[in-house]
C-alpha positions in Angstrom: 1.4 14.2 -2.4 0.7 12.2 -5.4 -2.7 9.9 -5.0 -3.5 7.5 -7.2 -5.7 3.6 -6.9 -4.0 0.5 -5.9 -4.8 -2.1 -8.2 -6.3 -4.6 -5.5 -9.7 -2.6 -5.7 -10.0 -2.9 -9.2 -8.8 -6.4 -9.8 -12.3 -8.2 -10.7 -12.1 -6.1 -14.1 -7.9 -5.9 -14.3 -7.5 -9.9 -13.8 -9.8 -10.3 -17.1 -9.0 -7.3 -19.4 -6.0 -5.1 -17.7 -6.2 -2.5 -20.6 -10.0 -1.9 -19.8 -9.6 -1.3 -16.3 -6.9 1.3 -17.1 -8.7 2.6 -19.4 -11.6 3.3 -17.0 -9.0 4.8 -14.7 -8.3 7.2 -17.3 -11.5 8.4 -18.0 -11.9 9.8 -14.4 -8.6 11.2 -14.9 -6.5 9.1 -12.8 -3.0 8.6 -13.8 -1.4 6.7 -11.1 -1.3 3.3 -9.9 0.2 1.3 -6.7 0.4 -1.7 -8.6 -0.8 -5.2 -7.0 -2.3 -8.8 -7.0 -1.7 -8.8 -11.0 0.6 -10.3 -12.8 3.8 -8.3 -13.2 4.7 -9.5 -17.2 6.1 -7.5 -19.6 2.8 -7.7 -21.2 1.2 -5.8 -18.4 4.3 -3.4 -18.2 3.8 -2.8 -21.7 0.1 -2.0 -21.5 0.8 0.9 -18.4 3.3 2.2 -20.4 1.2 2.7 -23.5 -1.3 3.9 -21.2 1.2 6.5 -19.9 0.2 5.8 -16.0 2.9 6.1 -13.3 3.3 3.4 -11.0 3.8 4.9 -7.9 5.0 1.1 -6.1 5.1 -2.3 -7.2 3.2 -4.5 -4.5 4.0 -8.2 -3.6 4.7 -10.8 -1.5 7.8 -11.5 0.6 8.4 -14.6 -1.4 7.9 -13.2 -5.2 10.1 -10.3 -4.0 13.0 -12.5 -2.7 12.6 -15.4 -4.8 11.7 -14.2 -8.2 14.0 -10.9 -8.3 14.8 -10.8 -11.6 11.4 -10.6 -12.9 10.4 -8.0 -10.4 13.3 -6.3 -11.1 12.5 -6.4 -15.0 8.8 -5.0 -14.4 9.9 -2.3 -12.4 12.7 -1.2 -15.1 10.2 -1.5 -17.4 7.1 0.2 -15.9 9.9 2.8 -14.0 9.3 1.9 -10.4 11.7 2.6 -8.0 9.3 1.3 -5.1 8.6 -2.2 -3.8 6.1 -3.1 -0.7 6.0 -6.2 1.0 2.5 -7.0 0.9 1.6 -9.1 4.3 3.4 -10.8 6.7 4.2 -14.6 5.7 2.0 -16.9 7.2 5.0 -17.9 9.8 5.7 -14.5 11.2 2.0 -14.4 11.7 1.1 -17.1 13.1 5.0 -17.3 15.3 6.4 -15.5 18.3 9.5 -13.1 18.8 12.4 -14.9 17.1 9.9 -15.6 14.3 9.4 -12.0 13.7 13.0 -11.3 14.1 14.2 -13.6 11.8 11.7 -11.9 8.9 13.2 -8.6 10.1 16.2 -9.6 8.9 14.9 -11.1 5.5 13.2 -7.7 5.3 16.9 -6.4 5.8 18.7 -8.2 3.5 15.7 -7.8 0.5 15.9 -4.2 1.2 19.9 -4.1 0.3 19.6 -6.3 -2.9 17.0 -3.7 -4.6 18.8 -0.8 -3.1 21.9 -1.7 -5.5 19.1 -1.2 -8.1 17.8 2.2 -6.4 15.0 0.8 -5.4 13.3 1.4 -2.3 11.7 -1.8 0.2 8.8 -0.8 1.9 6.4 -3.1 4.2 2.7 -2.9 4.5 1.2 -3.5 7.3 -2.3 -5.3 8.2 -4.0 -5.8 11.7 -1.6 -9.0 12.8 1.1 -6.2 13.0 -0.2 -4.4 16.0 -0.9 -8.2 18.1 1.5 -7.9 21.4 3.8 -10.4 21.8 6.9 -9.7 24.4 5.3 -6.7 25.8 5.3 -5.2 22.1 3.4 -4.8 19.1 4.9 -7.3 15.9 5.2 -3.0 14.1 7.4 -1.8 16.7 9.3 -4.7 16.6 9.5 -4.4 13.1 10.6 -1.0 12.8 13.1 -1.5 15.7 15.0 -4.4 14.2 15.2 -3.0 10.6 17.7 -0.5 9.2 15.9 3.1 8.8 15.8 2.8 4.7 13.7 0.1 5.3 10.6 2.1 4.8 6.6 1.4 5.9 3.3 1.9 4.0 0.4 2.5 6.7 -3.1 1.0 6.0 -5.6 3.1 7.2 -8.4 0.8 7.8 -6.6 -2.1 9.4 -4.8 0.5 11.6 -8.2 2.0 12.6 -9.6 -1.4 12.8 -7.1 -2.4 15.6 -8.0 1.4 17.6 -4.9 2.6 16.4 -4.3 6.6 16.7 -3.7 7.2 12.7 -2.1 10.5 13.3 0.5 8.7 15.8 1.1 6.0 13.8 2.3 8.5 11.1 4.4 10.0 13.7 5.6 6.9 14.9 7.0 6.0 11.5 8.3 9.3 10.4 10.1 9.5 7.6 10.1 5.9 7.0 6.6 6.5 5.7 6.8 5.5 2.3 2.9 4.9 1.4 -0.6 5.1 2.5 -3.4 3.1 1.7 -6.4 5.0 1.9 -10.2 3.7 3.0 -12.4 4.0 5.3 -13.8 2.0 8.6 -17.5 1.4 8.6 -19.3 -0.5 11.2 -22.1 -2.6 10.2 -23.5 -3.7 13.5 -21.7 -4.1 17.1 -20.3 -6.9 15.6 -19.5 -6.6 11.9 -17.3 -3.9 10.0 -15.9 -3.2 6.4 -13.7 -0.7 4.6 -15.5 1.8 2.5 -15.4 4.9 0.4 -12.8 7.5 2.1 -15.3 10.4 3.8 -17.9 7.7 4.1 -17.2 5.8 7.7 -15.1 6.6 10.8 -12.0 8.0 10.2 -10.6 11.4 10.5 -8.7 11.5 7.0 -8.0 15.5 7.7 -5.6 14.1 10.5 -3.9 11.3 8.3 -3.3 14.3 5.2 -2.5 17.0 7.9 0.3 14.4 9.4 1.1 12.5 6.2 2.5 15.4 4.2 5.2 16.2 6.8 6.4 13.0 5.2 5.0 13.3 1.7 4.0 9.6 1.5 2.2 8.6 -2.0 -1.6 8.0 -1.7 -3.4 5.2 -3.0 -7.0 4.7 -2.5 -8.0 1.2 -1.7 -11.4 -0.7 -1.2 -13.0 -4.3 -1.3 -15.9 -3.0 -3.0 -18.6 -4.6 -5.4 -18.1 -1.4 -7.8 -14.9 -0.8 -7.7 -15.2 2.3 -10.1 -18.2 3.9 -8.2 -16.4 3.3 -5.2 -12.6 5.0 -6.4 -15.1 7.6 -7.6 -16.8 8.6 -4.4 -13.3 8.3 -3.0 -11.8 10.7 -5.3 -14.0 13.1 -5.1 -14.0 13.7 -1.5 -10.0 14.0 -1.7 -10.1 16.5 -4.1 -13.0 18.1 -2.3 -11.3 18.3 0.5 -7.2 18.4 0.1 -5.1 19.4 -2.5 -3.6 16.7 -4.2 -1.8 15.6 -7.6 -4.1 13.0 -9.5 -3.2 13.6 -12.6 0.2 13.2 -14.9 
């Protein structure tokens, strides 16, 4: 399985000087990007390209992804991406019932046969609002019941874990629709408070989620809110290379 670091956790340096933060990628010999919550320009395609850094997906939202599809479709030509994710739920099928959700299921759908003509995959990522109940079912199961089977899923482990999810089930659950996982950990501050954190440092199993994610060979992207992003991706690194065998590097 490839791994590489989703641009969210090192956005505080990459929204001022891109190049930089891939540069510091580089230099702990990380090659591989799920990118996200950057601009996707030709300038920024051009600087992962000179960089020579895969792009494992292209992350956005439901609206920049149906509503600007030439542009993502440009960037992902350009960068050679044949993955998008759905980032979040829109704020309506979050906040709405069943035929809310259903009538996203069918957006998710139709996005997912536009870039297919493209060969591009859709994939949805999923954050805690997706295992709420609502009809005697969680908003995921709905989700992968009412869309086709090449719409595929990218499974966040901390917002799973968060939400007392079984990781290894939910792997199972999804199957070969398992496009991605987002890596980092669950770490509980008080009986109250809790926040993601270096993979190996908190709660979760991550032997189970590699044991059960390479039946599927999902890509790997580590992920993390952190203050120091690069000591953090570090930590998190090196424990996955510790402890799995895993392809980092170009």
């Amino acid at each position: 399985m490839k791994l590489g670091v989703q641009t969210y956790t090192i956005r505080s340096i990459a929204n001022k000087n891109f190049e930089l933060a891939l540069n510091l990628l580089s230099r702990k010999g990380i090659q591989k990007i799920e990118f996200a919550r950057l601009k996707a320009s030709p300038k920024n395609a051009k600087i992962i390209k000179d960089h020579d850094f895969e792009v494992l997906s292209v992350q956005a939202t439901y609206h920049k992804l149906a509503y600007k599809k030439q542009a993502m479709l440009h960037f992902c030509r350009a960068v050679e991406c044949h993955k998008v994710v759905v980032s979040v739920l829109p704020i309506l099928a979050i906040l709405g019932g069943r035929h809310t959700l259903l009538r996203f299921a069918k957006k998710l759908n139709q996005l997912k046969d536009f870039y297919k003509a493209y060969d591009i995959e859709v994939g949805f990522h999923h954050h805690d609002f997706e295992f709420k109940n609502i009809s005697g079912q969680t908003k995921l199961d709905m989700l992968l019941k009412h869309t086709d089977h090449d719409l595929k899923f990218v499974i966040d482990t901390y917002w799973a874990y968060s939400q007392n999810v079984d990781l290894k089930d939910l792997i199972d659950k999804i199957g070969h629709r398992l496009m991605g996982i987002h890596l980092r950990d669950y770490k509980r501050l008080n009986h109250k408070a809790y926040k993601d954190a270096e993979v190996g440092s908190g709660m979760i199993d991550f032997h189970e989620v590699i044991k059960h994610g390479r039946l599927y060979k999902p890509y790997l992207v580590i992920e993390q809110d952190s203050k120091s992003p690069m000591q953090s991706i570090e930590k998190s690194k090196r424990f996955l290379l510790d402890h799995f065998k895993l392809d980092i590097e170009t």
